[in-house]
N, C-alpha and C positions, 0 to 999 in steps of 0.2 A: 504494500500500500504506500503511495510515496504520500510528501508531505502535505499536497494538496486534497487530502482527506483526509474526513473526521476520522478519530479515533474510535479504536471500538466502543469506548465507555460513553462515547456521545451520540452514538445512534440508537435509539429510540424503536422499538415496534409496538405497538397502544393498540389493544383487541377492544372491540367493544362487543356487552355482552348483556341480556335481558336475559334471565327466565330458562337459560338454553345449557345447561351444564353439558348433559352429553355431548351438544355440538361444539360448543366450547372446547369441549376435551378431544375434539375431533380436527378441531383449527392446529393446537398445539402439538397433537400428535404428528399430522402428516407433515407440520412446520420442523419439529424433529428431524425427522425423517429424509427431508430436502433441502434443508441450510445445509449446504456444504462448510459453512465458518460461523459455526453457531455463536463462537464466540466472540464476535464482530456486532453482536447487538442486545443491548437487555432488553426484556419483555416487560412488560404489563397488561395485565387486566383491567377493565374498568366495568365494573358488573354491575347491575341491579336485580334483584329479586325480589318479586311480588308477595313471597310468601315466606313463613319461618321455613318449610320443608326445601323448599328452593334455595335459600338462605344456607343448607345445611349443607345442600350438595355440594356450593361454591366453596364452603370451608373444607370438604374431602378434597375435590380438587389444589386449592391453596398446600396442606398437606400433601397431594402425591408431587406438585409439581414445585416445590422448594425456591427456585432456582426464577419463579417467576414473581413477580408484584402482583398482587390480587387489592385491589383499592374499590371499594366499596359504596356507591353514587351517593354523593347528599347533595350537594351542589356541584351541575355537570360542567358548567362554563368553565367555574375556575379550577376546578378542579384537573380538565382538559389544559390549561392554559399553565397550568402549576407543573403538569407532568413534563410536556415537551418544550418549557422554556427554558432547562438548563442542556437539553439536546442540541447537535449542529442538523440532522437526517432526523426526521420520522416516519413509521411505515406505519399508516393507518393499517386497522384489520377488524374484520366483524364477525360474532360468533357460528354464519354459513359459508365463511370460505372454507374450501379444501385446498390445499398445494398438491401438485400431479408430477412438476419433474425438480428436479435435484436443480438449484440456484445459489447463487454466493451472493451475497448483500456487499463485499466489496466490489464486484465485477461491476455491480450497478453502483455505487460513488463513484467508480473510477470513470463510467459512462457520462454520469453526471457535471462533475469536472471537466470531461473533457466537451463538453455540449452545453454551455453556459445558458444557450438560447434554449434549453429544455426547462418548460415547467416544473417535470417530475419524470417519476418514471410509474410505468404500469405494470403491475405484475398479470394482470388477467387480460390484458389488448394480446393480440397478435395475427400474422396472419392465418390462424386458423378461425379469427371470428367473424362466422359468416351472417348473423342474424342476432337482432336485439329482440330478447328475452320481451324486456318491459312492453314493447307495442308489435311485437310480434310482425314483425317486418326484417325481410332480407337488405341490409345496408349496403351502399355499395364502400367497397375500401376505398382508402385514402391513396394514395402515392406513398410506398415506403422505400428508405435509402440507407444501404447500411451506414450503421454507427459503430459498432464494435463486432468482435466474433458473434454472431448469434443474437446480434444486438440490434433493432431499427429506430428508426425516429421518421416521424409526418406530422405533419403542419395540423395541429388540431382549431384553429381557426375556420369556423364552416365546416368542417367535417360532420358527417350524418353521426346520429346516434349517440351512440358509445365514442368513438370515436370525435366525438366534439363535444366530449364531457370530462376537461382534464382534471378537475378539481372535484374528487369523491373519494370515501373515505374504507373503502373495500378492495383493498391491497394495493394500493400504490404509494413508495415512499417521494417525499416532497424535503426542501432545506426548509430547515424552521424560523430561522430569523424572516426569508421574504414572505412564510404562511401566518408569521404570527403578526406579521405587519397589518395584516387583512382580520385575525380573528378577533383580534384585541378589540377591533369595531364593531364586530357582529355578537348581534343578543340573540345566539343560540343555546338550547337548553338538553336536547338530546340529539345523538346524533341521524337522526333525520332532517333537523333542520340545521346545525353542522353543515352536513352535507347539501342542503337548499340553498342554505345562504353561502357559502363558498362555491357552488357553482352557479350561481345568479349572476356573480362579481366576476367570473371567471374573465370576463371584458377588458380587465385592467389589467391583465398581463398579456394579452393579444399582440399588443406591439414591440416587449421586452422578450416576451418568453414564448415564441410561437410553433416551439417545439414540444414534442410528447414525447419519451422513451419507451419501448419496449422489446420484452424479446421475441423473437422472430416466431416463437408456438409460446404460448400462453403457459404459465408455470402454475398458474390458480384461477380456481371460478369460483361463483357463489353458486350452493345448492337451498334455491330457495322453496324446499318443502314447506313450510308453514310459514306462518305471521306470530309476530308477538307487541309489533308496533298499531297505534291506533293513529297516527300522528299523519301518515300518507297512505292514500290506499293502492299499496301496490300489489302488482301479480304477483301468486303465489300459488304453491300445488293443494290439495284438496284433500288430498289422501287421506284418512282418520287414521289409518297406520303410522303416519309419522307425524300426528299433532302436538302440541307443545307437552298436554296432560300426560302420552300416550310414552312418548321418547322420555319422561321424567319416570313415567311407571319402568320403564325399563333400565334405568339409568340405577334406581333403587335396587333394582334387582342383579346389580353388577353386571350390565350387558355394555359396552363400548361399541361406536362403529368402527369396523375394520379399515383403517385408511390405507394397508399395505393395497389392498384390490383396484383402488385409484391409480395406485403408481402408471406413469404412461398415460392416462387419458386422457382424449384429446376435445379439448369441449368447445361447441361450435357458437355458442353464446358467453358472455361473460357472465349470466346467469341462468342456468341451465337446468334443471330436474332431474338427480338421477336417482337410483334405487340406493334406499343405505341398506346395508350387511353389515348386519352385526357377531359379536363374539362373546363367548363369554358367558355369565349369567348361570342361576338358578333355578332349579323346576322344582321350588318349595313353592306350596301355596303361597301366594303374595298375602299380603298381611294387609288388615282390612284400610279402608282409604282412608286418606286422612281428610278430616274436616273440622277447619278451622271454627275458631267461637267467634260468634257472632254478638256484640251488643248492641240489641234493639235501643236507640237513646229515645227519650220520651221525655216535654219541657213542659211542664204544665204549671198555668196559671188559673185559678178558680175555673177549674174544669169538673168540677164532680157532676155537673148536667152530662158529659160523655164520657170520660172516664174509665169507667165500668166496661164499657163497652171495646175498647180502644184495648185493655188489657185481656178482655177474655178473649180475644183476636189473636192477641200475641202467645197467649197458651196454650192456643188450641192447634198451634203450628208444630207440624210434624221430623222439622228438622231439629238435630241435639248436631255438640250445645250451643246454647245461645243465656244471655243473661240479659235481661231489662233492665236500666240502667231510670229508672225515675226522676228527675229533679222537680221539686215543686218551688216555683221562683216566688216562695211569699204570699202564698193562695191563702185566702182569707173565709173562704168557704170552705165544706166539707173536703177539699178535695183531700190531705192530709189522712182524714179516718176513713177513710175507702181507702184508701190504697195500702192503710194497715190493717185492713180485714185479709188480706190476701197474704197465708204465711208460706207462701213458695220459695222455696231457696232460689230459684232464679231471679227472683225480683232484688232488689237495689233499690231505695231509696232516701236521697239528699234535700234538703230542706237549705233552700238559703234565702234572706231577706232576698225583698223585691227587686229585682232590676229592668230585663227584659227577654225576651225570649233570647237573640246573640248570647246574651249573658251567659243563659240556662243552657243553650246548645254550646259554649266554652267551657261550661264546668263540666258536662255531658261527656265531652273530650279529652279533657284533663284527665276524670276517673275511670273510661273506660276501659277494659280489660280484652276485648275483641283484637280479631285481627281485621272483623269488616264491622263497620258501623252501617245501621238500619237506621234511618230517620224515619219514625213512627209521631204525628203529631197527637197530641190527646186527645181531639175529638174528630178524627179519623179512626180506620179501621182497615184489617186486611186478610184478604181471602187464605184459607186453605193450603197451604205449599206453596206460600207465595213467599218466605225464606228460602225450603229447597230451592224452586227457580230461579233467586236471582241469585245465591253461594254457586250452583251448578254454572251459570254463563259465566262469572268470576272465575272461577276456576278453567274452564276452560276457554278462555279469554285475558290470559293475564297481562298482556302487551295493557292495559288500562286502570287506570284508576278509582273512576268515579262510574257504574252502574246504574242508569236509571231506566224507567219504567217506558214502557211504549204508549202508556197513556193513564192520567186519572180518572176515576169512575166517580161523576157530582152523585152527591146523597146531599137529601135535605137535614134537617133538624132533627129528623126521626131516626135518619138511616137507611131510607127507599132510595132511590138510582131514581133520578130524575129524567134519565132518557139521553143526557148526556157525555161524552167523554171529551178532556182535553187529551188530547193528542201530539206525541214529540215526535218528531223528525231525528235522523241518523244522521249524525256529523261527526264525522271521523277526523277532521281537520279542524284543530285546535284556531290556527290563523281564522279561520273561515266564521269561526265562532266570535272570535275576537270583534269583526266587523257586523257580524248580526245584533249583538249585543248595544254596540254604538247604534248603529241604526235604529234599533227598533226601539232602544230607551227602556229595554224590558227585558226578562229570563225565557230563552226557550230550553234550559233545562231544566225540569222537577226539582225540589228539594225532597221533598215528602216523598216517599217509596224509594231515596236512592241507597242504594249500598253500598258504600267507599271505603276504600282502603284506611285502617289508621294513618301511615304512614304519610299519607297526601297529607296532612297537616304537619307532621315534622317538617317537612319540606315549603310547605306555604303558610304557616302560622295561621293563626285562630280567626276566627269574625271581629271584625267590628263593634262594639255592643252598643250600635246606633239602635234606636229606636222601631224601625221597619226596615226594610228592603237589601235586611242585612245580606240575604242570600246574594241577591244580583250584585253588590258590592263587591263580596266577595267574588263572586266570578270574574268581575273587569277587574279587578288586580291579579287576578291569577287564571284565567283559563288558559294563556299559552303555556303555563309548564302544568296543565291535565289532561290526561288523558282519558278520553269518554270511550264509553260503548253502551248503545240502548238496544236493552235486553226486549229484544221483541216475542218474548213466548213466554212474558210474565204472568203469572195470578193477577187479578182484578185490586186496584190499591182505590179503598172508597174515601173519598175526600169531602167533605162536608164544607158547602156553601153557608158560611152563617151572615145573621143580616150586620156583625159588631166587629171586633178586633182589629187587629192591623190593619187590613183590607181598606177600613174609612179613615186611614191616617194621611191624608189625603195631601196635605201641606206638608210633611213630615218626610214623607213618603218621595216627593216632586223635588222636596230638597235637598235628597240625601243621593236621588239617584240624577240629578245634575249634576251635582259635587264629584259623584264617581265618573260620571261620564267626561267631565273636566280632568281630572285624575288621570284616565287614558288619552288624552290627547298629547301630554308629557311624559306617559310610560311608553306607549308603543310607535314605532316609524309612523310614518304616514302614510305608506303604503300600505300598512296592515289596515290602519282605519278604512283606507278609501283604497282599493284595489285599483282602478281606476287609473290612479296614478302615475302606476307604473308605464303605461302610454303614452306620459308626456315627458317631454326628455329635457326642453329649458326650463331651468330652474325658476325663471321669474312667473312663469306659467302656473309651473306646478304651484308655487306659492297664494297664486289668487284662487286659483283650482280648490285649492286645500282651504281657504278661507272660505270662498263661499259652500262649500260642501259644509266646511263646520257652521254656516251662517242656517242655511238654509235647514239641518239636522237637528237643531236646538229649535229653531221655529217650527219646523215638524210637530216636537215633543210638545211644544206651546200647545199648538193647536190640537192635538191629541188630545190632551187636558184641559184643555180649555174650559173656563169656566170654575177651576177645580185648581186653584193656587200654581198655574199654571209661571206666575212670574219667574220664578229662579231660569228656568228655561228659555225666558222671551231677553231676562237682561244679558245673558250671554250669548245669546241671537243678534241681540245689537252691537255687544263688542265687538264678536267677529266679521259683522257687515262694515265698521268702523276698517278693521286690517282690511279687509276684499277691497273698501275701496281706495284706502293707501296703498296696498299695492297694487290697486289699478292705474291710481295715479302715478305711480313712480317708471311702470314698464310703458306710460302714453298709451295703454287703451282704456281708459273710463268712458271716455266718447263712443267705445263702442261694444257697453253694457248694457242690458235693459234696466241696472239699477239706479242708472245715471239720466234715462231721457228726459225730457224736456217736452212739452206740450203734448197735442192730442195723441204723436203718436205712441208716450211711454203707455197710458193704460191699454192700449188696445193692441201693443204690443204685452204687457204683464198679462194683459186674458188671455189670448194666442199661449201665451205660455202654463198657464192655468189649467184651459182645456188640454191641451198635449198629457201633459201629470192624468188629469182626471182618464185621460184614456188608456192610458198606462196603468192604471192602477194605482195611483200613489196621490190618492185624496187629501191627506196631511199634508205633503210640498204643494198641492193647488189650491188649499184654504192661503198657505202664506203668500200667491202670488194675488188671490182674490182680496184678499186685505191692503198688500198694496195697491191694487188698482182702485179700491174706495176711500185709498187712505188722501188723495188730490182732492177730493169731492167731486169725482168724477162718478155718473151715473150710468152705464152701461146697460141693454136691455141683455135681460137674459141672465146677468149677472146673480141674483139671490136664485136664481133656478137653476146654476150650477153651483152655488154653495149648496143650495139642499141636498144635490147630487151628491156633493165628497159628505154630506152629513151623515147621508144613506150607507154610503161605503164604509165609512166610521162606525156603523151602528147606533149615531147621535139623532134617534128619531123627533127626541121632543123640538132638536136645533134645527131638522131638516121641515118638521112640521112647520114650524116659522119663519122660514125660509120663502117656501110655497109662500104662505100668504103673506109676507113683502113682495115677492113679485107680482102677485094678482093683484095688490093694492096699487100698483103702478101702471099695469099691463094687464091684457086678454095674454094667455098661456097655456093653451090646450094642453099640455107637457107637463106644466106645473099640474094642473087641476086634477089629472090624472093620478099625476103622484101623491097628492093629496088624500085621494079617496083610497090609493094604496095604503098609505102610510093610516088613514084611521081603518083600515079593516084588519091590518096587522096589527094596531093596539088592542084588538078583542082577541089576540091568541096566548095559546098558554106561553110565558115566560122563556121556556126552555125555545122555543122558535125563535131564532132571530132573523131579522128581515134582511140585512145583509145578506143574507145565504143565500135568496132566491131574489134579492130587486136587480132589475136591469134596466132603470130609470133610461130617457134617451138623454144625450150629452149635448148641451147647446152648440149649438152653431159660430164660428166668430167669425161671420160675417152678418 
């Protein structure tokens, strides 16, 4: 090795590793097996495990392999940024590679050196890869030119595929001073977006580094049998033979994959699917499964009206164990002697002066003993094996965190199903979540029926003990480092509509979730908030872009609420209309905003833009261009007969019913009049019908 490379003690190989013992131990081995200079690199692990049992495997491992670093996830960033900053080389590696031919780690520095214009090198490109795994398409190759014995390099700029994907973190080593120049800026938190956001960026080395290394036949692939990430949804095999549960059952049983049988194989993707063979193991009956404890948490304040009901739910659940975990935050009724008529050893309960519900669900936290928490509310209730279901998708599902329900089942006062269900959507993509959240000013995940991991609070600290909407709080500080999965084959979780509580904290409520929603405009890029974004490439663009998107999102929330202490949301609607239009003044186009015209033709231009919204579906941005257009004292025909319209799509019947008759007091409006007699024949239905669901009002004209 001459002196233009790192020394052994300064190259770096970093596995990264979930939930995958056996495969883990399957990376390490055929890595054995094929470093020709094994001692040209120390190893690390960076593991998380979902479960104590998983937890257990990674310490066997730690134990058989001495000679490696096993480093244990609490904080991924820096933790990532702590390993390879005293490194010169690091070879990322993930726990589905295999290695196939014998490689020397200095052959490749010494490549490296001599090829300054190489980004990195690849362990898994070559010309043998005729097809990308991930979109299942034949790539065409690049132009390759020898670089060394055995060795190519091609221009990864534009290149299809794989092939113009230099920067990932599945076996290719990179120099760590010019990667770290790049990570130090990026808020990644597991290596999916690691990997996202270092080849997003990968642009900035196009003109420096516009070379790739690799060797001539591919030394490793990824065999990507299963999933354990929730974070991207990528292709993956199917097989239940090798699901995550499946390969740990066998891992317990001493079985290892055989990696000698790889040696030689020549893999025509860089992620490939092939059959594992295994070795080893015993034909003792498996010893019965493990299942982890479960505490159902329960917060309750003067709740002995449901109560009663809410626990015999919990008892009459067929899954063991589990412990209910009580807190009464200060109940000043019976709730207290009910809950001491109950002498079940699984029961728990804490008594602490009044605070709030965050409170009761922090100390819930603090004491419980679970490895999954069950949010059971007190005057809620839940079906039948509606534990087994959602510990069973947990468990086989452990790439996630947080578990919630495919939908709530409303019950009244009584406890009858009212006819209706809320209903969640699957979002596997934490980013994705991130901007719904902004958008919507609201939670599209459950609290009530989730079952999460204890551990997601070591990792993200406690609630808030705001007064309401502590859930949605906490999710905008923290959904990009959780992981969801919605358990779609859940038991029925009955949720009870009452007419009191949080629910009517209405100002409380409007001001807490403004604050948060302010909160994320400083935690997260602005790409993440507005996707959007990313399409616009001058910076002074993006800048008014991002202003009025935040201008016009807090007016949304206004009008959403409207009526309903809607202010926190309108005064920060006008701040950021204030930046929109400094920085429309500063790039010279204010002249050519509609939030700047001048005479007749600003309002009739803000309606044009009003209706567009309203046809689009997004009634909330077309109430806030309808207010500006009345806000000149400009009178528009037609105008209060497409507010009623967004009022309708709102579900704001009594606002859309006076709507109508503003414009009939003005005007003849066959349109209007129509909707009118809609909207009072819809006031004679039962409650559970909303008229949103079936109005399809006509949409004015703006001409």
């Amino acid at each position: 090795m001459n002196a233009s490379q790192p020394t052994q003690s300064n190259i770096l190989g970093l596995v990264f590793s979930k939930d995958r013992a056996m495969q883990l131990q399957a990376v390490l081995d055929s890595l054995r097996l094929h470093l020709r200079d094994p001692q040209a690199m120390r190893l690390a692990v960076l593991f998380r495990a979902s479960s104590p049992r998983v937890g257990d495997q990674y310490r066997r491992l730690r134990t058989r392999y001495p000679d490696v670093a096993f480093v244990e996830e609490t904080e991924f960033r820096s933790q990532v940024l702590s390993l390879i900053r005293p490194s010169e080389m690091v070879l990322f590696a993930v726990d589905d590679n295999l290695f196939v031919r014998d490689f020397s780690i200095g052959d490749i520095c010494a490549a490296l050196a001599a090829h300054p214009d190489a980004i990195g090198f690849s362990l898994r490109l070559g010309r043998n890869i005729h097809r990308c795994y991930m979109r299942d398409v034949p790539p065409a190759q690049p132009a390759f030119i020898p670089a060394a014995p055995e060795i190519v390099k091609f221009s990864w700029p534009g290149a299809p595929h794989d092939f113009g994907y230099p920067l990932e973190v599945s076996s290719s080593l990179y120099r760590t001073a010019e990667l770290l120049a790049l990570l130090e800026q990026l808020p990644f938190t597991n290596p999916n977006t690691l990997e996202g956001l270092m080849a997003a960026n990968a642009q900035l080395y196009a003109a420096a580094r516009p070379g790739l290394l690799c060797f001539e036949q591919s030394v490793a692939f990824c065999n990507p049998v299963n999933l354990v990430q929730t974070v991207c949804p990528n292709r993956n095999g199917a097989d239940p033979a090798y699901s995550v549960q499946r390969l740990s059952d066998l891992f317990d049983q001493g079985h290892s994959i055989d990696v000698t049988l790889y040696s030689g194989f020549v893999p025509q993707a860089c992620h490939q699917e092939a059959e594992l063979v295994f070795r080893g193991g015993t034909e003792t009956k498996p010893s019965p499964p493990h299942r982890p404890l479960v505490t159902v948490e329960m917060a309750a304040y003067n709740a002995a009206g449901h109560i009663r009901r809410a626990i015999e739910s919990i008892l009459a659940q067929d899954y063991e164990p589990f412990e209910l975990l009580i807190v009464d935050d200060g109940s000043t009724d019976d709730t207290a002697a009910i809950v001491a008529e109950y002498r079940d050893p699984r029961i728990r309960s804490i008594h602490q002066d009044h605070a709030n519900y965050a409170a009761a669900r922090n100390r819930a936290i603090g004491e419980a003993k679970g490895h999954y928490l069950l949010v059971v509310d007190s005057d809620d209730t839940i079906a039948p094996g509606y534990i087994q279901a959602m510990v069973a998708h947990a468990e086989q599902n452990p790439g996630a965190d947080y578990y919630y329900p495919a939908g709530l089942t409303l019950v009244d006062d009584a406890g009858r199903p009212t006819g209706v269900v809320w209903r969640y959507e699957e979002i596997r993509d934490s980013r994705v979540l991130i901007a719904v959240l902004f958008t919507l000013g609201k939670s599209v995940i459950p609290e009530p029926g989730s079952l999460v991991r204890r551990s997601l609070y070591e990792r993200t600290g406690l609630y808030r003990p705001v007064e309401t909407a502590a859930d949605f709080d906490f999710l905008c500080r923290n959904a990009g480092q959780m992981r969801f999965s919605r358990v779609a084959g859940s038991m029925p979780y009955y949720y009870r509509v009452g007419s009191g509580g949080l629910s009517r904290k209405y100002q409380q409520r409007n001001e807490i979730t403004a604050a948060a929603l302010e909160e994320m405009i400083s935690r997260y890029p602005a790409e993440i908030l507005y996707p959007q974004l990313a399409q616009v490439s001058d910076p002074a663009e993006r800048t008014c872009r991002f202003h009025e998107y935040l201008m016009m999102t807090f007016y949304s929330h206004a009008q959403t609420n409207a009526g309903r202490f809607s202010e926190p949301f309108r005064q920060r609607g006008d701040r950021y209309r204030t930046l929109m239009i400094e920085s429309l003044t500063k790039t010279g186009r204010l002249s050519q905003s509609v939030w700047s015209m001048t005479g007749n033709q600003r309002p009739l231009e803000l309606f044009r833009c009003a209706v567009d919204r309203l046809r689009s579906g997004r009634p909330d941005e077309a109430l806030v261009y309808m207010d500006e257009t009345r806000s000149g004292g400009f009178e528009m025909s037609g105008l209060d007969y497409a507010r009623a319209v967004a009022f309708v799509q709102l579900g704001r019947n009594d606002q859309a019913i006076a709507a109508c008759r503003a414009e009939l007091n003005r005007r003849p409006n066959p349109d209007a009049e129509q909707l009118l007699t809609q909207l009072g024949q819809w006031a004679s239905l039962e409650p559970s019908v909303s008229p949103n669901q079936t109005a399809n009002p006509s949409i004015v004209s703006t001409t």
